[in-house]
C-alpha positions, 0 to 999 in steps of 0.5 A: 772138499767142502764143509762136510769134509771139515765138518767129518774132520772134527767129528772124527778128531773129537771122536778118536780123542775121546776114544783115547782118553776113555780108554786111558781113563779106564785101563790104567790105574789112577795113582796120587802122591806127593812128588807127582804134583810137583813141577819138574825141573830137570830131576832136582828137587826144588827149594822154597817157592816155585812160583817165581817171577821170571824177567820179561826179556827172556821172554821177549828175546823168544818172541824176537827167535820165534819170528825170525824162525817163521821167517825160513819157514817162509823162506823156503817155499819163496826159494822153490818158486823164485826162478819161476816166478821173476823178479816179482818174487825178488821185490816180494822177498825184499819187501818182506826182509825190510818188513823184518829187519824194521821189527828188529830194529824196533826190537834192538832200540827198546833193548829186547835183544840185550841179554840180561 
């Protein structure tokens, strides 16, 4: 497997992908109307703008949940070959814990975690 096998890849997912949307383009009917533009939100119907500014902790307390779900992602693989591995997996899974635990730390002192 070498760059003809990547290269074979990409053709046929820009090939198949275009496919698709050929196929979508001319098989079904292009409609347009007013409530198809809007956003959904749940089924309500808005009032006034949409376009809010929403407040950047919620956006930092997803970043603060996306990285500690990355880290089971990693977590699982490590505990599969932890008992083969030894004590070098050891050292590595707490080298890694305290890389975490000093970013939540640094999260919790500039108030990412408080919830607003």
């Amino acid at each position: 497997m070498g760059a003809s096998s990547l290269i074979v890849l990409i053709i046929a997912a820009v090939a198949f992908s275009s496919i698709a949307i050929l196929i979508a383009k001319f098989v079904l009917k292009a409609t347009t109307n007013k409530q198809k533009g809007e956003p959904y939100e749940c089924g309500i119907p808005t009032h006034g703008k949409t376009w809010i500014q929403l407040n950047v902790g919620y956006y930092l307390f997803a970043l603060i949940f996306l990285v500690f779900d990355v880290e089971l992602v990693f977590l699982y693989p490590w505990a599969v070959v932890a008992k083969s591995v030894g004590w070098l997996a050891l050292v590595e899974i707490v080298i890694f814990f305290f890389i975490l635990f000093i970013g939540f730390l640094y999260a919790h002192k500039k108030g990412a975690l408080k919830w607003i």
